[in-house]
C-alpha positions as a printed Julia matrix, in Angstrom:
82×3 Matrix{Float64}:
 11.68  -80.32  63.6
 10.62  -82.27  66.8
 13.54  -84.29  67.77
 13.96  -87.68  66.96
 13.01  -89.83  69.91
 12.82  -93.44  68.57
  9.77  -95.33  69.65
  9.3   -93.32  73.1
  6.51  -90.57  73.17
  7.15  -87.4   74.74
  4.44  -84.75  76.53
  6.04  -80.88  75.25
  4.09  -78.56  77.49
  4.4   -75.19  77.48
  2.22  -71.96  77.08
  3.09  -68.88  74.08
  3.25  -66.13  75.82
  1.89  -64.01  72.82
  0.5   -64.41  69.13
 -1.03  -62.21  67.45
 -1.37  -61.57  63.36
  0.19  -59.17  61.4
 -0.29  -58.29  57.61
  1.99  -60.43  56.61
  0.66  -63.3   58.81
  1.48  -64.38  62.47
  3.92  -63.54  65.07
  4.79  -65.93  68.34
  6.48  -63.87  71.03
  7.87  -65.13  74.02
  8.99  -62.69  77.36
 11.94  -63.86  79.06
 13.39  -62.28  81.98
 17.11  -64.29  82.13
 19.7   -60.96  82.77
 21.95  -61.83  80.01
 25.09  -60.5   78.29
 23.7   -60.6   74.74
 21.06  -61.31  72.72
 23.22  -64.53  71.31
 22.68  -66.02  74.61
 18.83  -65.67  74.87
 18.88  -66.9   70.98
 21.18  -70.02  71.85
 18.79  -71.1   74.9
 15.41  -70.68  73.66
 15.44  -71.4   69.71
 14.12  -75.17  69.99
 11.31  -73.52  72.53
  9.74  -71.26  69.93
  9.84  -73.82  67.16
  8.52  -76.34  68.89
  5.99  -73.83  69.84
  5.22  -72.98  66.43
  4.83  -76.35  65.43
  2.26  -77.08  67.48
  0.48  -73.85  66.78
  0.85  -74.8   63.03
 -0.53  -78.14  63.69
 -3.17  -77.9   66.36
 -4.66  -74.6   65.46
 -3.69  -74.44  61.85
 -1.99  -70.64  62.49
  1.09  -70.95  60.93
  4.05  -68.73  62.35
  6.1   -66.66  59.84
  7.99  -64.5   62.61
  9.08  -65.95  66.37
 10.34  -63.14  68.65
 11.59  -63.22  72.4
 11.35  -59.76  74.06
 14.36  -59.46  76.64
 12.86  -57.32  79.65
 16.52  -57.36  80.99
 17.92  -55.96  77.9
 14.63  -54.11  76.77
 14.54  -55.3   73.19
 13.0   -57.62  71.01
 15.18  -60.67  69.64
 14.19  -62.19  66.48
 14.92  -65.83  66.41
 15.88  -67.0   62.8
């Protein structure tokens, strides 16, 4: 959900990093290079990023995201983001 900002309009800008369809429809992935301790942390900072993300790729393109991933390249793995 986009979050509530009364009457006020608000410019997200922002570029996905990767998409790209699967079988059982389409991924977002998003690199991130923050040296963290955990993949909590990386979760905690960027959830609201990849929905919003999705959202608009849901609503401007019509591709609607079933799976949103950030790949760590500090901690070498992929996170996904529930």
């Amino acid at each position: 959900m986009l979050p509530n900002i009364g009457k006020h309009r608000v410019t997200v800008q922002g570029i996905a990093d990767l998409i790209f369809e699967e079988a059982d429809g389409w991924t977002l992935v998003d690199f991130k290079t923050d040296r963290v301790a955990d993949a909590s942390q990386l979760i905690q900072c960027y959830r609201e990023q990849l929905e919003l993300y999705a959202q608009m790729l849901s609503k401007t393109n019509g591709i609607p995201i079933c799976r949103k991933v950030i790949y760590s390249l500090f901690l070498h793995r992929e996170i996904e983001v529930e």
